[in-house]
C-alpha positions as CSV (number, residue, x, y, z in Angstrom):
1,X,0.0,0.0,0.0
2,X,1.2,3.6,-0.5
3,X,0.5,6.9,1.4
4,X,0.3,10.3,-0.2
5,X,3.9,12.1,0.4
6,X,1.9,14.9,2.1
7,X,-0.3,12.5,4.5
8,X,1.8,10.2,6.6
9,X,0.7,12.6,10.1
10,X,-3.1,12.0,9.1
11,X,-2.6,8.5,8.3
12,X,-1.0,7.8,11.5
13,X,-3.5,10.3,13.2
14,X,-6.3,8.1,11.5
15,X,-4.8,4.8,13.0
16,X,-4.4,6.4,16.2
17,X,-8.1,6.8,16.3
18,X,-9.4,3.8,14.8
19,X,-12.9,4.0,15.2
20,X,-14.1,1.4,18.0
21,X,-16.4,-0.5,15.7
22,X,-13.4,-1.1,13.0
23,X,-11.1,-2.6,16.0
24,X,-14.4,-4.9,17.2
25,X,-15.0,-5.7,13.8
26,X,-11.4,-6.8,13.2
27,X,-11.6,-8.8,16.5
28,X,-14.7,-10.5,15.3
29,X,-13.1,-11.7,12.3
30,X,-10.4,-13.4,13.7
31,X,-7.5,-10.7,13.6
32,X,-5.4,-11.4,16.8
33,X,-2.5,-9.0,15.7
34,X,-2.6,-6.3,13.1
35,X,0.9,-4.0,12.5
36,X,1.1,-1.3,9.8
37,X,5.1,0.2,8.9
38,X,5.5,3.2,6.8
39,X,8.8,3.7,4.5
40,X,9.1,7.8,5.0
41,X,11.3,8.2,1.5
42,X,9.6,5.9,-1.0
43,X,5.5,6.7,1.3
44,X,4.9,2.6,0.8
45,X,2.9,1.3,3.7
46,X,3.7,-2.8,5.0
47,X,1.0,-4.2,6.8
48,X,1.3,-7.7,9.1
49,X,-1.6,-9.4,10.2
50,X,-2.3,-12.5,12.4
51,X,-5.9,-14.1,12.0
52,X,-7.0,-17.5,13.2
53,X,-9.3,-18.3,10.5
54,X,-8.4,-17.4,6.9
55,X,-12.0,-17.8,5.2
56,X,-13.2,-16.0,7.9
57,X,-10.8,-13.1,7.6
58,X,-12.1,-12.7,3.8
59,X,-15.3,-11.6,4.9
60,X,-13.8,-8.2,6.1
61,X,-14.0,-6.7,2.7
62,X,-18.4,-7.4,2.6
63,X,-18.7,-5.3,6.0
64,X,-20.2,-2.1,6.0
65,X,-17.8,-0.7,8.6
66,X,-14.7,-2.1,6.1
67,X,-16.1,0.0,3.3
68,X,-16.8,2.7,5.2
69,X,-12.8,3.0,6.6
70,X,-12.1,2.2,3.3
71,X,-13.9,5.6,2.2
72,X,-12.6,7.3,4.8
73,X,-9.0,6.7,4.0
74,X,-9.8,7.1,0.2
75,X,-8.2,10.6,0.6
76,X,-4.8,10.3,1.8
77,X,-3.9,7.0,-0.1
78,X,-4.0,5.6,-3.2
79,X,-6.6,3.5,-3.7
80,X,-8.4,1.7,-6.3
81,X,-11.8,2.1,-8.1
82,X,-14.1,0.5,-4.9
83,X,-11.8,2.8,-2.5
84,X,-9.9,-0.3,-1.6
85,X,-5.8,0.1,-0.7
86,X,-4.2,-0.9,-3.5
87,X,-2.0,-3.1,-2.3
88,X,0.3,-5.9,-3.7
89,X,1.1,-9.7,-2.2
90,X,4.1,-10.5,-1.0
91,X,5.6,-13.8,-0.8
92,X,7.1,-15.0,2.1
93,X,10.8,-16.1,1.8
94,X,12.3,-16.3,5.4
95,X,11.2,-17.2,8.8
96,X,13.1,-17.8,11.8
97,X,11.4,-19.6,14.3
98,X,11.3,-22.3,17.2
């Protein structure tokens, strides 16, 4: 995902006051951790989430509070024609772990 140069205080500012029915509706999807990075010089956003259930983590994008975030943060990203982050995949090369 990618912030406009000129928004990364509002975005954060945003974040900081995620609305309490976005957090409960995270929660009631499964999400038990959700972290968001910001690259100041290039303005690209990297966003790590844990959820329990993947099928039921899909169902975020139907929710009304989803697309109303969504149109909410339509103004300081780019986005793409549904107001969804554009965002791109990545594919996991390296984990260290127990």
């Amino acid at each position: 995902m990618r912030v406009f140069p000129d928004k990364h205080e509002e975005y954060k500012k945003r974040h900081d006051q995620l609305w309490p029915e976005m957090r409960e509706m995270l929660k009631s999807h499964g999400c038990t951790k959700y972290s968001i990075w910001l690259d100041k010089e290039t303005h690209y956003l990297f966003g790590y989430l844990e959820f329990d259930d993947e099928e039921l983590f899909s169902k975020i994008t139907d929710t009304v509070t989803n697309r109303k975030w969504w149109d909410y943060m339509e103004d300081v990203m780019d986005t793409n024609y549904d107001n969804s982050p554009i965002s791109i995949a990545l594919t996991q090369v390296f984990e260290l772990s127990d």
